[in-house]
C-alpha positions as CSV (number, residue, x, y, z in Angstrom):
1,X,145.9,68.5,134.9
2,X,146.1,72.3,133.3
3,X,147.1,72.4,129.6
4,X,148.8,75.5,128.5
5,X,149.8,76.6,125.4
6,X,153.1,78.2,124.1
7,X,152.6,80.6,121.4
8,X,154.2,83.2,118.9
9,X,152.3,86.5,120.0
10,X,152.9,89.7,118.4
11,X,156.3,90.9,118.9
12,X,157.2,87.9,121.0
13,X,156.2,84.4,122.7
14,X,153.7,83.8,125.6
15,X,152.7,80.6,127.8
16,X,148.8,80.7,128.2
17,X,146.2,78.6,129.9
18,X,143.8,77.2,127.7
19,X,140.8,79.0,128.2
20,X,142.2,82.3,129.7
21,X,142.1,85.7,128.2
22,X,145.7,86.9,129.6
23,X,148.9,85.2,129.2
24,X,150.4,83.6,132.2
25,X,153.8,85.1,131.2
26,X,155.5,86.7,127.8
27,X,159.2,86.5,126.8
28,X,161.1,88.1,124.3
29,X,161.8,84.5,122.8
30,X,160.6,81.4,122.5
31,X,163.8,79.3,123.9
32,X,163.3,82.3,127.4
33,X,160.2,81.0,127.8
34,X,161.0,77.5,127.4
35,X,163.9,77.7,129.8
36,X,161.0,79.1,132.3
37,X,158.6,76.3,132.5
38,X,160.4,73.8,135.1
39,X,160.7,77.0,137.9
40,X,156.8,78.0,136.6
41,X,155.6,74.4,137.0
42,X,157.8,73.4,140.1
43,X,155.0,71.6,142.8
44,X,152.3,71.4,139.9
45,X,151.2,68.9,137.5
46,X,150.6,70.7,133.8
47,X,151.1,69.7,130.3
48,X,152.7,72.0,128.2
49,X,151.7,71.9,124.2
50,X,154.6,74.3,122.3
51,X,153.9,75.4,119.1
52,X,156.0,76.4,116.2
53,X,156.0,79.9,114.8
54,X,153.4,79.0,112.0
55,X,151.1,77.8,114.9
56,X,151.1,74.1,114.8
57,X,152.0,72.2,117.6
58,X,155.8,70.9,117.7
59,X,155.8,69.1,120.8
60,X,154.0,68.3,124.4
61,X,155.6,68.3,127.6
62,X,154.3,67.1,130.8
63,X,155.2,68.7,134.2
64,X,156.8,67.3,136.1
65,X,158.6,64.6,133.9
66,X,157.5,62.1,136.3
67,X,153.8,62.5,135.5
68,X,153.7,62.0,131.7
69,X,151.8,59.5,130.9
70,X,153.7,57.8,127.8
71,X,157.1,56.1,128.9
72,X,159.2,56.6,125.8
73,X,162.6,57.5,124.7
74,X,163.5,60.9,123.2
């Protein structure tokens, strides 16, 4: 499974692969981007760690929903 990253980046947000130089996409704003990642993902497995704008990490998500691997509520 990929792990990508969604991150503040100079004058707006971007969705990278960890590891890669270039950003797999860049949006204006963070909630665009977020909005993106079930079309991006569609057919793939990925987990998705979104940080805050300070740079910590505010959540995870797993793509698709089916394939994370804790079963909890919320």
């Amino acid at each position: 499974m990929d792990t990508y990253h969604v991150s503040p980046a100079g004058d707006g947000w971007e969705l990278k692969k960890t590891g890669a130089d270039k950003a797999s996409r860049r949006s204006a704003t963070k909630a665009e981007l977020l909005g993106l990642l079930p079309e991006l993902f569609a057919g793939q497995t990925a987990s998705v760690k979104i940080h805050k704008a300070d740079g910590s990490i505010e959540e995870e998500r797993t793509y698709p929903r089916a394939a994370d691997p804790r079963r909890s509520t919320g």
